[in-house]
MITIKE-118102 format. One record per residue: residue in three letters; x, y, z of N, C-alpha, C in turn. Coordinates in steps of 0.1 Angstrom, whole numbers, plus 5000, padded with zeros to 4 digits. Example, Ala and Ser with C-alpha at 12.3 -4.5 7.8 and 13.67 -1.06 7.14 Angstrom:
<lumnus>
ala513249435078512349555078513249675078ser512849785071513749895071512950005079
</lumnus>
This chain:
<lumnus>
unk500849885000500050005000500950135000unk500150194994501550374991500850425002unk501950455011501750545024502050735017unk501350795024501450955015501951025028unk502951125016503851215023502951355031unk503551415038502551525039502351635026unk501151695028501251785024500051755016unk499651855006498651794999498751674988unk497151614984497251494980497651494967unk498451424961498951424949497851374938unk498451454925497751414915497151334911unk497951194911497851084905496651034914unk497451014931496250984936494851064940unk495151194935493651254937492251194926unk493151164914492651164905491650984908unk492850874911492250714911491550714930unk491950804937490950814952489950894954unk490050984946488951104948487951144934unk488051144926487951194913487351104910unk487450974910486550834896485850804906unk485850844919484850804932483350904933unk484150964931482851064936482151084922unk480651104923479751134909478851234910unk478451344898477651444897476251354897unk475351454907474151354900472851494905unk473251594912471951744908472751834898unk471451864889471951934877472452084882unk471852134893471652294899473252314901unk474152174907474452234911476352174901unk477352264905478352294893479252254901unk479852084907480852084917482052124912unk483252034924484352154925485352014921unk484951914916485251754914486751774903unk487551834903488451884888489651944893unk490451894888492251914889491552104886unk492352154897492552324895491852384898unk490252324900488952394902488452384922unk488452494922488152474943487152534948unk485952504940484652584944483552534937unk482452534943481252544930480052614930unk479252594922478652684923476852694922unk476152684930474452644930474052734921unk472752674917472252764907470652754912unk469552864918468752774925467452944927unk466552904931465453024931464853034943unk465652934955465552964966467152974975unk466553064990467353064997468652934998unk469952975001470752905005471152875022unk470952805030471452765044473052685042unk473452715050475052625052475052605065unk475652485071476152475082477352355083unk478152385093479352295092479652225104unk480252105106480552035116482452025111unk483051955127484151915131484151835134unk484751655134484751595139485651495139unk486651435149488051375154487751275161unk487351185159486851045165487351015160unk488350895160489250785157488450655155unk487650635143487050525145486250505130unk485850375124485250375115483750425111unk483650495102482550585101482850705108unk484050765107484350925110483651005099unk483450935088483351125077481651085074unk481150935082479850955082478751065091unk479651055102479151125110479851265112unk480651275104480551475106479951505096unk479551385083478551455076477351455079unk476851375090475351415098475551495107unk476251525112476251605120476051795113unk476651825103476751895092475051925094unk474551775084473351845080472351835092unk472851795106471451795111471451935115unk472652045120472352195121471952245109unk471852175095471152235087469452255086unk469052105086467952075088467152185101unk468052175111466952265122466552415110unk467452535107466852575093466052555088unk465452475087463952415076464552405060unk465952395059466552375047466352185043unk466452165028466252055018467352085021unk468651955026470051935020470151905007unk471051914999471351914983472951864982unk473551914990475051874989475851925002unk477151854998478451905015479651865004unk480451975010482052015009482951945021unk484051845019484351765025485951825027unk486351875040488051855041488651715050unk489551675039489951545053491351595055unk491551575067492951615075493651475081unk494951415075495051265080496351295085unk496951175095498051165098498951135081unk500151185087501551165074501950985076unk501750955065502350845061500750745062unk499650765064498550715060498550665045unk497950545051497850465031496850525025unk496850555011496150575003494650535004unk495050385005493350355010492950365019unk493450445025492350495037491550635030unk492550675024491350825017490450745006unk490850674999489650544988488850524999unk489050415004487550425014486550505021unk487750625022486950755032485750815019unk486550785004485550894995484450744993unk484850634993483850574987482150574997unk483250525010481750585022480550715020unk481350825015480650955015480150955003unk480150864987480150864977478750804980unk478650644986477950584990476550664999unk476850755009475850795015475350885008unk476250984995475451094989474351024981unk475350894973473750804968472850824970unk472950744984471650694991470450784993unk471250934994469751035001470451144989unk470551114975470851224965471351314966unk472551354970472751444977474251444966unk474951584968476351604957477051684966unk478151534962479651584971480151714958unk480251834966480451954959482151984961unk482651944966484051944966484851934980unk486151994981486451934990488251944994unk489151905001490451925003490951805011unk491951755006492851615013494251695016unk494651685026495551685031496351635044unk497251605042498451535054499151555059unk499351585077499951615079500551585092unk501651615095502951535105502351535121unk501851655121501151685134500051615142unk499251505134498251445135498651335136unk497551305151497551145153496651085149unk495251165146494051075141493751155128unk492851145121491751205114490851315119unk491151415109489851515112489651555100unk487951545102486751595091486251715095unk485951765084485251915087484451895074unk482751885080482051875064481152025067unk481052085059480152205053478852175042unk478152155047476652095040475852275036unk475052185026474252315017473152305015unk472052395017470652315013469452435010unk468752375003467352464997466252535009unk465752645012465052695016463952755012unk462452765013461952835006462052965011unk461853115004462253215005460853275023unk460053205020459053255029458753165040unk459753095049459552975053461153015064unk460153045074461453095085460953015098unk461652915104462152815115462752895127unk462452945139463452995146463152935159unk464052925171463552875180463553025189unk463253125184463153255190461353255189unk460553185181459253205177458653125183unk459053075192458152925201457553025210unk456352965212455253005223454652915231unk454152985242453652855249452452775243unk451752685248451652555240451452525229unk453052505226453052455214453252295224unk453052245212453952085210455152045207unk456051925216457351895211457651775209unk457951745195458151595187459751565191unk459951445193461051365193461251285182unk462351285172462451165161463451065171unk463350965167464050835169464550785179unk465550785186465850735202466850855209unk466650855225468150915230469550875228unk470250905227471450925230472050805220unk471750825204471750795195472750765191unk473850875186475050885181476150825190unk475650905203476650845211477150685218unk475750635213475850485219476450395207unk476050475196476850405179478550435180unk478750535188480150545191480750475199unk480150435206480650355221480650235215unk479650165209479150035204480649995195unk481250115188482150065177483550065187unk483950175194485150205199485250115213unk484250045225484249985232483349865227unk483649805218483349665215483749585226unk484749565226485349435233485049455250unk485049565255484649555271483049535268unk482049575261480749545263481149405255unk481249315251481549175248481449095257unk481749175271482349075284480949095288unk479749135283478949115289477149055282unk478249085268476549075257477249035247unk476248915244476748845231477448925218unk478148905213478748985202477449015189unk476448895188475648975176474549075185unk474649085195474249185203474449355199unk475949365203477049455202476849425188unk477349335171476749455163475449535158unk474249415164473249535166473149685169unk473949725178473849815183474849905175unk475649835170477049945159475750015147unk475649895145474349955131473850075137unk473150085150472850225153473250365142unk474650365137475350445128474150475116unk473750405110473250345098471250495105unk471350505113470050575115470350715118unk471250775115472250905122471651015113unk471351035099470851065089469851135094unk469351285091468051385091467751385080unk468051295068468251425053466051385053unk466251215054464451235048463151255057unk463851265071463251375080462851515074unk464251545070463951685062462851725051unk462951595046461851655031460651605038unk460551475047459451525053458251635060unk459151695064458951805073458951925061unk459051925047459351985037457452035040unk456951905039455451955031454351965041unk454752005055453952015067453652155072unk452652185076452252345079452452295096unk453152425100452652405119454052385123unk454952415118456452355125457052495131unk457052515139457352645140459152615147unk459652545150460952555153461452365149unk463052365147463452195149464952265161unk465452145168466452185174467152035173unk468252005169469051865169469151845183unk469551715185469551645200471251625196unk472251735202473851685200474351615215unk475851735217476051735228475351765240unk475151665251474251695260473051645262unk473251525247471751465249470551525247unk469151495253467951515246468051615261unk468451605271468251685280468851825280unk470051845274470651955268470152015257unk469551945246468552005240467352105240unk466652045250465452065253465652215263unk467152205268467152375275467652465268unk468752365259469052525246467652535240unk467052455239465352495229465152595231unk464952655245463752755248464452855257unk465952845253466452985256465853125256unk466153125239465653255232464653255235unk463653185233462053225233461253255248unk462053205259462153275275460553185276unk460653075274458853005276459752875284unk459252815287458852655297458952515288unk459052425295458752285288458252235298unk457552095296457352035304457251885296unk457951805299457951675295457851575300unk456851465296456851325305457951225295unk458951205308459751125308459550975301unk458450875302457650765295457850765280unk457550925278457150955267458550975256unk459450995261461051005255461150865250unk461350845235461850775230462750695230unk462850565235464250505241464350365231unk465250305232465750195222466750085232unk466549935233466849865246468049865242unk468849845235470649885230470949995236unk470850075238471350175245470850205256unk470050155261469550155276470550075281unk471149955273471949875281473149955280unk473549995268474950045266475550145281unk474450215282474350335295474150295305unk473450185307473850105321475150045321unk475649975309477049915312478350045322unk477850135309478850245312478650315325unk477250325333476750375340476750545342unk476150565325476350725320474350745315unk473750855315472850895321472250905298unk471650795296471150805282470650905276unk469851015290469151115282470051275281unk471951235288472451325286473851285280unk472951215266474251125258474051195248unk475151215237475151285225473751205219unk473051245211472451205206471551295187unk472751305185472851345170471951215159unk471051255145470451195146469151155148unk468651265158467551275167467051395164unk465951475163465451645163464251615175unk464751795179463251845184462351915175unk461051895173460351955164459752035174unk459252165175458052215178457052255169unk455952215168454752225162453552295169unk452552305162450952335166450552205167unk450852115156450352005154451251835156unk451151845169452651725170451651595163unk450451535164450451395160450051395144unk450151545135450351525121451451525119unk452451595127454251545121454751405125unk453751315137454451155141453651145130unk452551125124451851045116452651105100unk453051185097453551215085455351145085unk456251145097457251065100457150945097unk456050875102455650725107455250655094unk455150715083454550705070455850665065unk457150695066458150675064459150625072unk458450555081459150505089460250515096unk459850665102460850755107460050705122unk460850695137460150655148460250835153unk458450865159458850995164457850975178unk457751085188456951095199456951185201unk455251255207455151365213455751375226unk456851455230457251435244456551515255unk455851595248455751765255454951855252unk455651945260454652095252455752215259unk455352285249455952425262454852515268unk455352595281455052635291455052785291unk453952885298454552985297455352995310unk455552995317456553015322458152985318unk459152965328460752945323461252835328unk460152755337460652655340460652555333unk461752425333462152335324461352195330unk460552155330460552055342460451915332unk460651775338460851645336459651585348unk458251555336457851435346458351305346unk458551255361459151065361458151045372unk456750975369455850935374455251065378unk454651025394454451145398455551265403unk456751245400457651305405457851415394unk458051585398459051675388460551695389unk460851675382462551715380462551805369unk463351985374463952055366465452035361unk464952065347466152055341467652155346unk468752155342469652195346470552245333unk471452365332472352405321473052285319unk472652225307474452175298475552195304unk476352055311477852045313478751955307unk478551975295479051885285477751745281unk479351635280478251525277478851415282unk478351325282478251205290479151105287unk479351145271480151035265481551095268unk482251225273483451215273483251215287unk483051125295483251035306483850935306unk483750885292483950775285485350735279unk485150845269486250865259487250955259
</lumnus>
């Protein structure tokens, strides 16, 4: 295998690792896929959204998930993703096929949800022990179609898509294999790797494309669904109140979080949105159609308090102190 020098990626292999991998496939838009060319360019009659992620996880499925991560701050926006701009930063003397694999993964997922790798930067360098991704995602807005979590009022409704602490249990599941092994069968543990494979907002997004009543989305990242739910209603200076029952949970990761003895609902959980709506059981029933898993968790409050029903008991929420998983890692 040809290990690569630092510096940027060379011709030859830009051309047989990057270039015959990746394929055009929206007409709008004019990538940056070409010896000399470092930009491109949309062509489009609605608003443009961007948002970008960072991400240094040492582990397989790195550039999957800084490209969800990318578009799920896009999606909160109320933007259609269309494409992402990919930089990979690798340790010096990395084989070649590690960047072939890295483009074929992301080649593979633009497939899947149509989406156009718009271009991008490889480079290598001495200083680096792992990999870092930086993806910058792009997407369609309609021009009259504004999402803010400054416009939430009290009772509204709050949708949950898919489970807590999502991303972060897919991380654990891949990078602590072998200590959860000592306790759960191995086709157990890769059940729960697959977790990765559900990280994706894109057809959340076009779902949520053709629904009246959305008045805010917020991703579930750092901090879990519980760190979420207080950045939610910052700006908007209103209340939540949620029954705990009602938080979408998934038995893989209820174990993972007990193995680890780290708190599921304040685990990264990228992958996941808050919807607030007028109408929460036409956005589960318009999800559910597509086999997206969602729940009404809530509602907001006028007041500022955050509160968690667990039976008859309230528990107020508390500011964000990171997240759970780097307890871990």
């Amino acid at each position: 295998m040809i290990q690569m020098k630092k510096g940027k990626l060379r011709e030859p292999q830009l051309k047989r690792s990057v270039l015959r991998i990746a394929k055009n496939r929206i007409e709008n838009i004019i990538p940056a896929l070409s010896i000399g060319i470092d930009s491109a360019r949309i062509s489009t009659d609605k608003d443009i959204a961007t948002a970008m992620s960072l991400c240094d996880i040492n582990m397989p499925g790195i550039e999957i998930i800084a490209v969800n991560r990318a578009i799920d701050n896009l999606v909160t926006s109320g933007a259609l993703p269309i494409g992402f701009m990919v930089n990979i930063l690798l340790p010096e003397k990395t084989e070649e096929g590690i960047v072939r694999e890295i483009m074929k993964s992301l080649e593979s997922y633009a497939s899947n949800y149509h989406l156009q790798i718009m271009g991008g930067h490889t480079e290598f360098l001495a200083s680096l022990i792992s990999p870092v991704i930086t993806v910058t995602a792009y997407g369609e807005v309609d021009k009259d179609k504004i999402l803010s979590v400054r416009n939430i009022k009290p009772e509204q409704e709050i949708v949950m898509t898919k489970w807590v602490g999502l991303e972060g249990s897919a991380i654990l599941a891949q990078l602590k294999e072998e200590d959860l092994c000592t306790v759960y069968p191995k086709h157990y543990i890769e059940d729960a790797k697959e977790l990765i494979t559900h990280l994706s907002t894109v057809e959340e997004a076009r779902v949520l494309q053709n629904l009246t009543g959305i008045v805010a989305i917020h991703d579930v990242s750092t901090g879990g669904v519980f760190g979420a739910l207080w950045e939610l209603v910052q700006e908007s200076k209103v209340g939540v109140q949620i029954e705990l029952k009602q938080i979408p949970v998934k038995q893989e990761i209820i174990e993972i979080s007990e193995f680890f003895n780290i708190n599921p609902y304040m685990l990264r959980g990228n992958g996941s949105l808050l919807i607030v709506t007028e109408n929460g059981q036409e956005v589960v029933d318009a999800l559910g159609k597509e086999g997206i898993n969602s729940e009404i968790i809530g509602r907001t409050t006028c007041d500022n308090d955050k509160v968690v029903i667990i039976e008859e008991e309230k528990r107020f929420l508390n500011p964000p102190k990171g997240d759970e998983l780097q307890k871990i890692l």
